[in-house]
ZAMARGU-4260 file (C-alpha; in steps of 0.2 Angstrom, whole numbers, plus 5000, padded with zeros to 4 digits):
<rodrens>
0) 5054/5068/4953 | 5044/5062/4967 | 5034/5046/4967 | 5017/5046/4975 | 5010/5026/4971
5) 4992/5033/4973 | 4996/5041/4957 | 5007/5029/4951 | 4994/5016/4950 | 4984/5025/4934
10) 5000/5030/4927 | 5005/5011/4926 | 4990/5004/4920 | 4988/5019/4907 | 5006/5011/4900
15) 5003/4993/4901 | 4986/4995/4893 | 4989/5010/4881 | 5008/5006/4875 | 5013/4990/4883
20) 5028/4999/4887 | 5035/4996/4906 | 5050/5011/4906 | 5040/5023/4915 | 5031/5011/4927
25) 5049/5000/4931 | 5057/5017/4934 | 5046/5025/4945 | 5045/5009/4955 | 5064/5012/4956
30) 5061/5030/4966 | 5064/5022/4983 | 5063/5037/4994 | 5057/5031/5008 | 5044/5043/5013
35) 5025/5041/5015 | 5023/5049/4997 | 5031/5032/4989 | 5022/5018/4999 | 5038/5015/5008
40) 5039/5012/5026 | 5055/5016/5035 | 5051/5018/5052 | 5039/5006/5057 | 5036/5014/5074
45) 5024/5027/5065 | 5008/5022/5070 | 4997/5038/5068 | 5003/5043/5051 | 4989/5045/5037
50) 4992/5038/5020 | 4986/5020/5023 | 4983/5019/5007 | 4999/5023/4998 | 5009/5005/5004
55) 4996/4998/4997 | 4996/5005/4980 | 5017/5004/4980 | 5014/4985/4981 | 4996/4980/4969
60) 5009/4992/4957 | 5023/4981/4958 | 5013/4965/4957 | 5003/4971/4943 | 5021/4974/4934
65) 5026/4956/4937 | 5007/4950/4932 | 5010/4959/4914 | 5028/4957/4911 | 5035/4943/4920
70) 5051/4952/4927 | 5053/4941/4940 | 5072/4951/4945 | 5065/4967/4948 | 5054/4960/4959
75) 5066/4951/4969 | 5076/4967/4971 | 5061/4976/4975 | 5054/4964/4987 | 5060/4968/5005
80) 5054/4985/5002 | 5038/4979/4998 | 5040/4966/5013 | 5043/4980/5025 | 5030/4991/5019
85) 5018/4976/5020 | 5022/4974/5038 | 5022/4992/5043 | 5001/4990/5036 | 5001/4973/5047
90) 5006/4982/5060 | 4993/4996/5060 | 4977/4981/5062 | 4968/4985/5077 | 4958/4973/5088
95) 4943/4972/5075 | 4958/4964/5064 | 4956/4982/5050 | 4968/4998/5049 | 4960/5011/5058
100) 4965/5028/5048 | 4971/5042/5062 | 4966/5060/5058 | 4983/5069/5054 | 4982/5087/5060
105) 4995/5097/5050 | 4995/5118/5051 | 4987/5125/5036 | 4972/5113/5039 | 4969/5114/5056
110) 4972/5133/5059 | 4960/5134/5043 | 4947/5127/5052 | 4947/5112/5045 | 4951/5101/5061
115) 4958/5083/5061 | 4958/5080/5043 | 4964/5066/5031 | 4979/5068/5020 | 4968/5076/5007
120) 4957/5089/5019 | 4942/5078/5020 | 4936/5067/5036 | 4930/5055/5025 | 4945/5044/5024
125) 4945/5042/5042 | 4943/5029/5055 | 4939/5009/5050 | 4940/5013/5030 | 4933/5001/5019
130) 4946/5008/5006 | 4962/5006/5016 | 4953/4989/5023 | 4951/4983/5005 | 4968/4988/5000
135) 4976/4979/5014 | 4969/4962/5009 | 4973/4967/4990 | 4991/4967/4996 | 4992/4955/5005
140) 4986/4941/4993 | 4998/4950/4980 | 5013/4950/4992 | 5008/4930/4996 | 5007/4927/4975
145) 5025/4935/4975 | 5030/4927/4991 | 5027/4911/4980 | 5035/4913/4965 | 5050/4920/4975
150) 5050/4905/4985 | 5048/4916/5002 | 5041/4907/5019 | 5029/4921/5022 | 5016/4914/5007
155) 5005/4905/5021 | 5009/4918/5033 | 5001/4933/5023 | 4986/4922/5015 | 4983/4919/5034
160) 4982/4939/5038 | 4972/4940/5022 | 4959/4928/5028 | 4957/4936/5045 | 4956/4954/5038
165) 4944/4946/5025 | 4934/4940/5038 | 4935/4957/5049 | 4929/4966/5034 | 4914/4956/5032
170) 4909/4956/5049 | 4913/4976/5053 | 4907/4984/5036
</rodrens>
C-alpha cells in the first residue's frame, strides 16, 4: 500500500502507545516511494508543490521510532532519505526565514470552482503557515538529535536553522 506520513503519524503512535509493537510502524517507514504522499523528496527543484507538511511528518515518525525503541540501524539506513527530504524543506524558507505554502491548482478543484486550493480543497493551509512552520522546526531539532547520535556533521548546522526559524516564527506569527 501506499504510505501517506500524515496519516502515518497516528497510526504509529496508536502502536507504540496501544501495543508497543513497531511492525507496522518500521514497515511503513520502509515504503520508500518517493512521491509527495511519503514525505520523500526526490527532486529538489520543486518549489511550488503543496504538502509541506508530509516531510515533516516522515521524519518526527522516524525519530519518534528511535525515541521508543532505540533502533538506532534502521535509522542510519533511513537517514539520507530523511536528510534529503529535510533539505528539500530548508530549501523552501523564504526571506521571512518560514515555508511559504503555494496554492496547488489541480483540475477537479479548480474547474469546481474552488480556485487555488491546498492539498485538501481548503485555502486554509496556505501562505506562511504556522503549521508547516511549526513542523519545520519539529524536524529539524529531531533531524539535529539523530544527526548526534549518528555522529553526522550537520547537528550544529540544523540546530542553527532551527534557531532562526524559531526566531522567524516568533517574530512573523
Amino acid at each position: 500500500r501506499k504510505y501517506f506520513s500524515g496519516d502515518g503519524i497516528i497510526d504509529a503512535l496508536s502502536d507504540y502507545y496501544l501495543f508497543g509493537d513497531t511492525k507496522l510502524t518500521k514497515s511503513s517507514l520502509c515504503l520508500n516511494e518517493k512521491d509527495v504522499d511519503s514525505g520523500i523528496r526526490n527532486d529538489r527543484l520543486q518549489r511550488q508543490i503543496s504538502l509541506s507538511d508530509y516531510p515533516a511528518w516522515r521524519i518526527i515518525t522516524a525519530y519518534n521510532y528511535y525515541l521508543y525503541y532505540g533502533d538506532t540501524e534502521f535509522i542510519k539506513n533511513m537517514f539520507s532519505d530523511l536528510a534529503n527530504s529535510l533539505d528539500w524543506m530548508i530549501e523552501q524558507i523564504n526571506g521571512k526565514g518560514l515555508i511559504f505554502q503555494f496554492p496547488l491548482f489541480t483540475g477537479a478543484q479548480y474547474s469546481a470552482g474552488l480556485g487555488p486550493t491546498a492539498y485538501n480543497s481548503s485555502s486554509d493551509y496556505l501562505g506562511t503557515n504556522p503549521l508547516f512552520n511549526a513542523l519545520l522546526y519539529k524536524s529539524l531539532i529531531c533531524m539535529s538529535r539523530l544527526a548526534s547520535i549518528l555522529k553526522d556533521e550537520r547537528e550544529d548546522y540544523w540546530l542553527s536553522v532551527a534557531k532562526d526559524v524559531k526566531e522567524a516564527f516568533n517574530n512573523y506569527m
